[in-house]
N, C-alpha and C positions, 0 to 999 in steps of 0.2 A: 332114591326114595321119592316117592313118587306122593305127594302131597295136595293133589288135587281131588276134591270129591267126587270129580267124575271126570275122567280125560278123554270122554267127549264133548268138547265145545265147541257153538252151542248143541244142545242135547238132538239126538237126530228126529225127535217127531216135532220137534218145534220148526213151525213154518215162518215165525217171526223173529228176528234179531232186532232189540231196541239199545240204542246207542243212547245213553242219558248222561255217561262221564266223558267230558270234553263237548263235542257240536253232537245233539240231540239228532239224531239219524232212525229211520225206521227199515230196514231192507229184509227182503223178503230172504227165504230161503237158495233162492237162486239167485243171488246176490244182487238184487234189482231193488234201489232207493222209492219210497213211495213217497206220495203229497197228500195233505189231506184239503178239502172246502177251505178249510178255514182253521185260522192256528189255535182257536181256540178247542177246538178239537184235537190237537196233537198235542192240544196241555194236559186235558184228558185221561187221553189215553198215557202220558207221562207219570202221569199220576198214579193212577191205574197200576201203572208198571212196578212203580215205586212199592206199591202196596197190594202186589200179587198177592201175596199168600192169604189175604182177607175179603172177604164184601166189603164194597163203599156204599153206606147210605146214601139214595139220592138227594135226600136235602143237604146233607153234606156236603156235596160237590156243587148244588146249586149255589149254595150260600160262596162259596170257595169261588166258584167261577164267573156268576152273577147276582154278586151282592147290592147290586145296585137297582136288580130290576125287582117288581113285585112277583110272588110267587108263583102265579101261572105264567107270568113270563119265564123267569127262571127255569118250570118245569117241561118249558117248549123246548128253551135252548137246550137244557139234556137230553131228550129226546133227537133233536136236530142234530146235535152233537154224536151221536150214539148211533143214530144213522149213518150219520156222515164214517164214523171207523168201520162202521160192518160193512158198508156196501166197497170200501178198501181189505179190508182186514178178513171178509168172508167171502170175497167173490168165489163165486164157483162150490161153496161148502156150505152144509147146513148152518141155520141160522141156531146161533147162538157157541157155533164149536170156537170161535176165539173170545167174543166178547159175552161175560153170560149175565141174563138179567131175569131176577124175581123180582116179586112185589118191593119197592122201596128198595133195590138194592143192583148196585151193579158189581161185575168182578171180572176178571182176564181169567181164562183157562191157561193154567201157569205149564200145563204139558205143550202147549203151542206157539206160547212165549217166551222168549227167554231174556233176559236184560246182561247187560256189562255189572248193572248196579249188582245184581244178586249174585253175580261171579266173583265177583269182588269180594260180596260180605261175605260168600262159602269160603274163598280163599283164606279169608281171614280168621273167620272158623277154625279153618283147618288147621293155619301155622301153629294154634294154639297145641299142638298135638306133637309139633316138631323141637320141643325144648330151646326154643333160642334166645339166646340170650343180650343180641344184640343185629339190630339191622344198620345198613348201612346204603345211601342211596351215591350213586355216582354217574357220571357222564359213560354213555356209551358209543366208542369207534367200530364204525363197521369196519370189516375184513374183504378186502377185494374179491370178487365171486359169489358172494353173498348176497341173499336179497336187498339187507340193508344199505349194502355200498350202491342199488340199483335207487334210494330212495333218494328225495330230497335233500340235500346237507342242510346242517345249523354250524353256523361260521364259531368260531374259537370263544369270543366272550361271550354271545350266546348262550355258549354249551354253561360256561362257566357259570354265569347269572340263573342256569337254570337249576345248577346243581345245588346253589349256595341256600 
């Protein structure tokens, strides 16, 4: 049974994978990692991600980001900040197809983006559907031949402490 709301992931028009659970990662469609200016800008667009499904006011994010500057400071860095994702996040595409902004508002075009976060929350959604009555988390040993046996090991109490 197949319990996934879409088992394609991430979705195929989506040109962005954001990595927010575990180390905060942005890589493109062709599995290539990007940088942005400045990290304040990938908190951003983190955010952002967080909160796909909605507009974020830009005083919102000002206050959020830079509460410590006066208002038309503040309304530079979002600006500069918002620069700074499109001229990554839209090279080569019309302006506004990732990042999209009206009067006072910002927002991620969520068909272009896709995050770990919101696969997550679908997932969890979805087990709601599969009657269970009980989960259970446990260490896993790879199998020789398998990808996993090609990855990294975690030594025995590792596993242990990680299980507990």
């Amino acid at each position: 049974m197949n319990t996934a709301p879409n088992s394609s992931w991430p979705p195929p028009c989506a040109i962005w994978y954001i990595k927010l659970l575990g180390s905060f990662e942005i890589v493109s469609n062709s599995n290539e990692p990007v940088r942005f200016r400045s990290r304040t800008s990938a908190l951003v667009l983190a955010y952002l991600s967080i909160h796909k499904s909605r507009e974020s006011a830009n005083e919102e994010l000002q206050e959020l980001f830079w509460p410590e500057s006066d208002g038309d400071r503040q309304a530079q860095n979002l600006r500069r900040a918002i620069a700074d994702l499109r001229k990554v996040l839209e090279d080569g595409l019309p302006l506004g197809s990732v990042i999209a902004t009206r009067k006072g508002y910002v927002s991620l075009n969520s068909d272009r983006v896709a995050t770990d976060f919101q696969r997550f929350q679908d997932l969890i959604k979805s087990s709601g559907d599969c009657d269970l009555t009980f989960l259970h988390v446990f260490p896993y040993s790879p199998r020789n031949g398998t990808p996993a046996a090609r990855m990294p090991q975690v030594n025995g109490p590792e596993i242990r402490n990680r299980a507990t």
